[in-house]
C-alpha positions as CSV (number, residue, x, y, z in Angstrom):
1,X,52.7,70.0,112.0
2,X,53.6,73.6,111.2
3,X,56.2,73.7,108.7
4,X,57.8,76.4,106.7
5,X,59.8,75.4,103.3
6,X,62.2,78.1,102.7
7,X,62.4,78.3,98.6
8,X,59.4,75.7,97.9
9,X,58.3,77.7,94.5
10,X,60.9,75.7,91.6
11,X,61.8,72.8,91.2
12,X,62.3,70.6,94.4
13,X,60.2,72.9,96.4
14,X,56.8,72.3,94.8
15,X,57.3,68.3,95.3
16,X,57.7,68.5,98.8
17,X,55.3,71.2,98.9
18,X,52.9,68.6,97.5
19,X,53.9,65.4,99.6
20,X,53.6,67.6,102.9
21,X,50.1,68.8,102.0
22,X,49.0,65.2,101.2
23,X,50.3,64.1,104.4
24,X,47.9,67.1,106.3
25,X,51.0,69.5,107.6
26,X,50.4,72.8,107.7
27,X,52.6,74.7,105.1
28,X,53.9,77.6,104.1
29,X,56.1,79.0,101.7
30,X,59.0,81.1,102.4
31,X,60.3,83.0,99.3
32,X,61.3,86.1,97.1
33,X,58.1,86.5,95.2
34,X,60.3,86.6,91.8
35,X,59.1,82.9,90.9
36,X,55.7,82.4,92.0
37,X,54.8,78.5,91.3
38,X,51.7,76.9,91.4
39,X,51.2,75.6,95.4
40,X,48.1,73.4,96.1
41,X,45.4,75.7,97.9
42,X,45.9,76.6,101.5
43,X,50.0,77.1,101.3
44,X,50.8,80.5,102.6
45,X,53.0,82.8,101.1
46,X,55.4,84.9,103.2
47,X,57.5,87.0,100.8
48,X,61.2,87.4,102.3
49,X,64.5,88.8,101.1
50,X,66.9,86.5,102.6
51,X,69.6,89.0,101.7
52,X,68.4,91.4,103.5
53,X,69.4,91.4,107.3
54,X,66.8,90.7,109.9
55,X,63.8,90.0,107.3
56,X,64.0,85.7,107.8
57,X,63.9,86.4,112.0
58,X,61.2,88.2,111.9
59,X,59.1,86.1,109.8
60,X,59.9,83.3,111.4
61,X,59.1,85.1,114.9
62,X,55.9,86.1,113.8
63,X,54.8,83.0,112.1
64,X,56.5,80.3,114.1
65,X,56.7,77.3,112.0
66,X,57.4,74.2,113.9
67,X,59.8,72.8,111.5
68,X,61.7,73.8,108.9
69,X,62.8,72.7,105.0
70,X,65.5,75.5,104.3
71,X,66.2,74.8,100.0
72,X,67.8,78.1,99.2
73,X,70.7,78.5,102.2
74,X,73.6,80.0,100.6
75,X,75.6,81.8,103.5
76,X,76.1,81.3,106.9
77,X,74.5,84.1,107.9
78,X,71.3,83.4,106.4
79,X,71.8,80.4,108.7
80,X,72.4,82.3,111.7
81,X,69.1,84.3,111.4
82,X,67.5,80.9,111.7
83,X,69.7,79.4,114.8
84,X,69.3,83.2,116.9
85,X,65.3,83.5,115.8
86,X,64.8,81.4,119.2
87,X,61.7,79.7,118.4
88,X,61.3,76.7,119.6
89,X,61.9,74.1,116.4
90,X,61.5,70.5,116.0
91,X,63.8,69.9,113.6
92,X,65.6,72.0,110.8
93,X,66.6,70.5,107.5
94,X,69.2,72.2,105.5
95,X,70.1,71.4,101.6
96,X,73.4,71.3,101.1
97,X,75.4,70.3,97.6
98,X,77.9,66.9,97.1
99,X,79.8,69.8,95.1
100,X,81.6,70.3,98.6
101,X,83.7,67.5,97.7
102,X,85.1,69.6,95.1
103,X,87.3,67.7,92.2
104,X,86.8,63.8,93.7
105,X,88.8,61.9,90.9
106,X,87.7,58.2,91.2
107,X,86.6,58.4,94.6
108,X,83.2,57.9,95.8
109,X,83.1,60.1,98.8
110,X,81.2,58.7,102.3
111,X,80.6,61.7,104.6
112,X,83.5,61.5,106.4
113,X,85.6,62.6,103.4
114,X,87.1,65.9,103.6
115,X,85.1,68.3,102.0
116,X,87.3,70.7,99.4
117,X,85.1,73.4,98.4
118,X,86.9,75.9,95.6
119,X,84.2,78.2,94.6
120,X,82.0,80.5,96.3
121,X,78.7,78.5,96.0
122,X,80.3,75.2,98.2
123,X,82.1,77.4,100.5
124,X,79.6,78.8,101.7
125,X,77.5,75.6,101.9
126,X,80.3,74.2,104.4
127,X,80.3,77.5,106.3
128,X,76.4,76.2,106.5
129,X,76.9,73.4,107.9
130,X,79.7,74.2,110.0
131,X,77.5,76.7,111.5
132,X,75.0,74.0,111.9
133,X,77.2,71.2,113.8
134,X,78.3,74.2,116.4
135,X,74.8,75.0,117.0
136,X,73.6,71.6,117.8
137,X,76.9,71.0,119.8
138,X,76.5,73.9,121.8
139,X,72.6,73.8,122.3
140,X,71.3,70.9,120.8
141,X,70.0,72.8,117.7
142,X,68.2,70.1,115.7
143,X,69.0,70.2,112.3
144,X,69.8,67.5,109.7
145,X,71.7,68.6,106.3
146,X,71.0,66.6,103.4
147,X,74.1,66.8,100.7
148,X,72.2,66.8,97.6
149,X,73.7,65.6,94.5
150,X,72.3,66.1,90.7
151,X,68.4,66.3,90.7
152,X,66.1,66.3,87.3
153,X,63.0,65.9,86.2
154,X,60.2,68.2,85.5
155,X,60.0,72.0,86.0
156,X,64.3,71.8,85.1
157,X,65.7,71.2,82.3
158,X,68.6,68.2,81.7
159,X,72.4,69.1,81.8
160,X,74.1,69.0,79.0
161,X,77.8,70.4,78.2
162,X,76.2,73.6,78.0
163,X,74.8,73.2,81.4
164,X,70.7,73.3,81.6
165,X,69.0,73.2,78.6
166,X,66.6,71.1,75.8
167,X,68.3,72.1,72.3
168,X,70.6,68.9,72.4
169,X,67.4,66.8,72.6
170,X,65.8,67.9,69.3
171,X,69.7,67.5,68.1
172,X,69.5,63.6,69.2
173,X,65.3,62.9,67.8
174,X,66.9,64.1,64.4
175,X,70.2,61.8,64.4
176,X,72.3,64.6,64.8
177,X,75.2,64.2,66.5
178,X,75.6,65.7,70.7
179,X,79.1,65.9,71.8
180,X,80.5,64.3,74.8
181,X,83.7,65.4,76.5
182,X,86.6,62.9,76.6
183,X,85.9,59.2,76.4
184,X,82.3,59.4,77.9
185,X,83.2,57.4,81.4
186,X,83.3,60.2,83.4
187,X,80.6,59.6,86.2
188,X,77.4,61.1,86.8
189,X,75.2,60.3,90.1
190,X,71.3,62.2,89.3
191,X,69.0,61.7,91.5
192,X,64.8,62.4,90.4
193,X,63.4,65.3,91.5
194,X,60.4,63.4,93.6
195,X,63.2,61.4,95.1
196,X,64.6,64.2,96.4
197,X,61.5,65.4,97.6
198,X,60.6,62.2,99.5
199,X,63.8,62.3,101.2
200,X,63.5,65.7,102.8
201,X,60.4,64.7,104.1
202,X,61.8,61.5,105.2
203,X,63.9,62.9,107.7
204,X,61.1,64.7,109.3
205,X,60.2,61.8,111.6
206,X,62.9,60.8,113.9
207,X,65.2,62.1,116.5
208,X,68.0,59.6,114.8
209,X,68.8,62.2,111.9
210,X,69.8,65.0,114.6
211,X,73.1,66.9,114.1
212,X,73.7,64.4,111.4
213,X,74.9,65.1,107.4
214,X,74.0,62.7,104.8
215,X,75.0,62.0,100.8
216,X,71.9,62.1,99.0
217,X,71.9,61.0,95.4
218,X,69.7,58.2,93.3
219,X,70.4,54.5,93.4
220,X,72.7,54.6,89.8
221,X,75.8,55.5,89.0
222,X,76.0,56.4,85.1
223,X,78.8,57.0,83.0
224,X,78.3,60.1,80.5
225,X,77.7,57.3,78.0
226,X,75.0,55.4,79.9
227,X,73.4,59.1,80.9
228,X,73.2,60.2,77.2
229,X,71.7,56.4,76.1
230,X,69.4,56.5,79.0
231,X,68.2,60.1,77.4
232,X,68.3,58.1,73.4
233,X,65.9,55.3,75.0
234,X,63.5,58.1,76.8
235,X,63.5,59.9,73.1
236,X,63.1,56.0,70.8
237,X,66.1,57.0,69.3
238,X,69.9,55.7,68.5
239,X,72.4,57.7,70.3
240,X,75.1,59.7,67.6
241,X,77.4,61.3,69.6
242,X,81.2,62.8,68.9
243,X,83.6,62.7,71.5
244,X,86.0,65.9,71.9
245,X,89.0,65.7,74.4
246,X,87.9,68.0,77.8
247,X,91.2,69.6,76.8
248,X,90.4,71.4,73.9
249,X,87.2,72.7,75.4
250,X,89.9,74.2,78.3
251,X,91.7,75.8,75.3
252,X,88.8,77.3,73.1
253,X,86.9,78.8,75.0
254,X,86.9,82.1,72.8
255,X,85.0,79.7,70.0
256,X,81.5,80.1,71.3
257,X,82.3,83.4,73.1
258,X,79.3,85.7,72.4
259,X,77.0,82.5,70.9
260,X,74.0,82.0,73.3
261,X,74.8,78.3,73.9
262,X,77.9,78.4,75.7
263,X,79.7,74.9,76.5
264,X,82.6,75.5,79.1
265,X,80.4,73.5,81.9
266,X,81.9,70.3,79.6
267,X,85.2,71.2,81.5
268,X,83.9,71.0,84.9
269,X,81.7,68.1,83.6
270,X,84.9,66.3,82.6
271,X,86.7,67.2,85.8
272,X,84.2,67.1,88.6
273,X,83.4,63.6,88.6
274,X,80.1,62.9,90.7
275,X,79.5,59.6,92.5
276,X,78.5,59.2,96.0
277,X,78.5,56.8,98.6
278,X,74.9,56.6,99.8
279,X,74.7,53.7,101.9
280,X,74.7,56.2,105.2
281,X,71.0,57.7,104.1
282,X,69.6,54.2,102.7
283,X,70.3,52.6,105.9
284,X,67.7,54.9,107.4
285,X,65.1,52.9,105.2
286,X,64.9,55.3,102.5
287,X,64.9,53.9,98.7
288,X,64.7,56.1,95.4
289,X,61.6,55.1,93.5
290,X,62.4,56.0,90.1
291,X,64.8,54.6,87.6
292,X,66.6,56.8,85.2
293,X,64.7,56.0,82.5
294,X,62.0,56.4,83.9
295,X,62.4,59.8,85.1
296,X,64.2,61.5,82.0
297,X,61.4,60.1,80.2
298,X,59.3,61.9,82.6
299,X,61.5,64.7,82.2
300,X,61.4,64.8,78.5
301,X,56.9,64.7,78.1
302,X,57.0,67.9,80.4
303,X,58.9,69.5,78.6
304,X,57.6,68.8,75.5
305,X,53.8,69.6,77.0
306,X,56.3,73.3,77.6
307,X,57.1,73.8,74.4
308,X,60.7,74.2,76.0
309,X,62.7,71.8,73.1
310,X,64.0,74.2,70.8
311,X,64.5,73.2,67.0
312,X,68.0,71.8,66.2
313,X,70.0,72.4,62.6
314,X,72.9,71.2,60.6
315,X,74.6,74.2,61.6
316,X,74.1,74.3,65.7
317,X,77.5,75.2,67.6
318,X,78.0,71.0,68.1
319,X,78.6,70.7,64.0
320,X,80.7,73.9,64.3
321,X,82.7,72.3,67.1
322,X,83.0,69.0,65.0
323,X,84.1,70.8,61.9
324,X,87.0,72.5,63.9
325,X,88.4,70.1,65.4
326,X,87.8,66.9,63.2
327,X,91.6,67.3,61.5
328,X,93.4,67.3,64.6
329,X,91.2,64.6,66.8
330,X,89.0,62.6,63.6
């Protein structure tokens, strides 16, 4: 089959990339040419700007990909150069975010829960898919959106309350302490990032996933204490952590304003729970292969091999935070 990932060159990309080859398909790559990759020989590169009007039509026109993996849809009108390219697709596969949910609380959202996007990124997702469910309504456009939830492993880096990055890790080898908002039992649902890969190209092979939309996360649901002694076990270390209340990162932000390592993503850590129902996508047959240990530890040996775990001190922006706020909360 001819198929056409659109944003293959990253992170998830590459692993399907890979799967798809070793299957036989015919691929190419679909992409800005600002991050290049490394794709197994014979994927072709067509170099697009999906932000400018007109460019995704006429590669697809020319081309003609039978199917597509779309990684990097944003807006719906990068959708609708797709839907009114009128080539004749077998199926279109769109990645989509569980952020749509928005601020879920305890809930474990199934797909029929009312999506509450509050931020530009998951509106426009949902404008995505509402896009999508008209066009397969209307014409029988066959597409399938998969809502992806947190994905790691190699060519990323882990989230921490400063978002992506590896500084916390040397932090946690040397027994110094990482800080985790509130009481540590806000939920985390990862998924590993050949997982993720499988189950786009899962999808691929029957008619049953048309016009559908499906949760798609890993097969644990981890508080931030069992995610941070998952990471301890991949590292053969004890976990040393110091828990600050979400509010006072709310209320200082101006503390690390300026320092490279910013932490206001432990607010929306803390209040952006993330646990999905997933039972919808596993009763298509599909199981996640890798364990969470299994996976950071993966995680962690690439980016070791990268150099990419920066050295750690007594005086990092976590024993700052401690110092400050040890008289009203230690």
């Amino acid at each position: 089959m001819n198929i056409a990932i659109l944003g293959g060159t990253r992170f998830i990309g590459p692993a399907i990339v890979r799967i798809l080859v070793g299957q036989g398909h015919k691929v190419s790559v679909y992409h800005s040419g600002r991050t290049l990759g490394e794709l197994p020989d014979g994927v072709e590169r067509v170099i697009i700007d999906r932000t400018e009007r007109g460019q995704t039509t006429a590669a697809l026109r020319k081309h003609r990909p039978e199917t597509i993996i779309d990684m990097i849809g944003m807006e719906s009108e990068q959708i609708a150069e797709i839907v009114d390219a009128g080539i004749p697709l077998k199926h279109y596969v769109f990645c989509s975010s569980t952020a749509v949910y928005g601020k879920i609380g305890n809930a474990t959202p199934n797909e029929s829960f009312k999506p509450a996007p509050d931020n530009a990124y998951t509106t426009g997702k949902i404008a995505c898919e509402e896009l999508l469910l008209n066009a397969h309504r209307e014409s029988g456009f066959p597409f399938t959106s998969l809502r992806l939830a947190h994905p790691y492993g190699p060519l990323d880096e882990l989230i921490y309350n400063t978002g992506r990055e590896s500084h916390f890790l040397d932090r946690m080898r040397n027994g110094r302490p990482i800080l985790i908002p509130g009481t540590g039992e806000t939920r985390i649902h990862a998924i590993y990032v050949e997982d993720a890969a499988r189950a786009f190209v899962h999808v691929l092979c029957g008619d049953e996933y048309m016009g559908k939309i499906f949760n798609l996360a890993g097969e644990q649901i981890m508080t931030l204490n069992e995610y941070f002694a998952s990471i301890a076990r991949a590292l053969k270390c004890a976990l040393v952590a110091e828990y600050i209340p979400a509010e006072w990162f709310e209320q200082n932000a101006d503390f690390w304003k300026g320092h490279p390592r910013s932490f206001d993503f432990a607010t929306a850590w803390y209040h952006y729970q993330s646990a999905f129902d997933i039972s919808a996508f596993k009763s298509t047959g599909f199981d996640c292969l890798t364990d969470h240990d299994r996976g950071v530890a993966e995680n962690v040996a690439w980016l070791d091999s990268q150099g990419m775990i920066p050295v750690s001190s007594d005086d990092d922006m976590e024993d700052r935070i401690i110092k400050a706020t040890r008289g009203s909360y230690g």
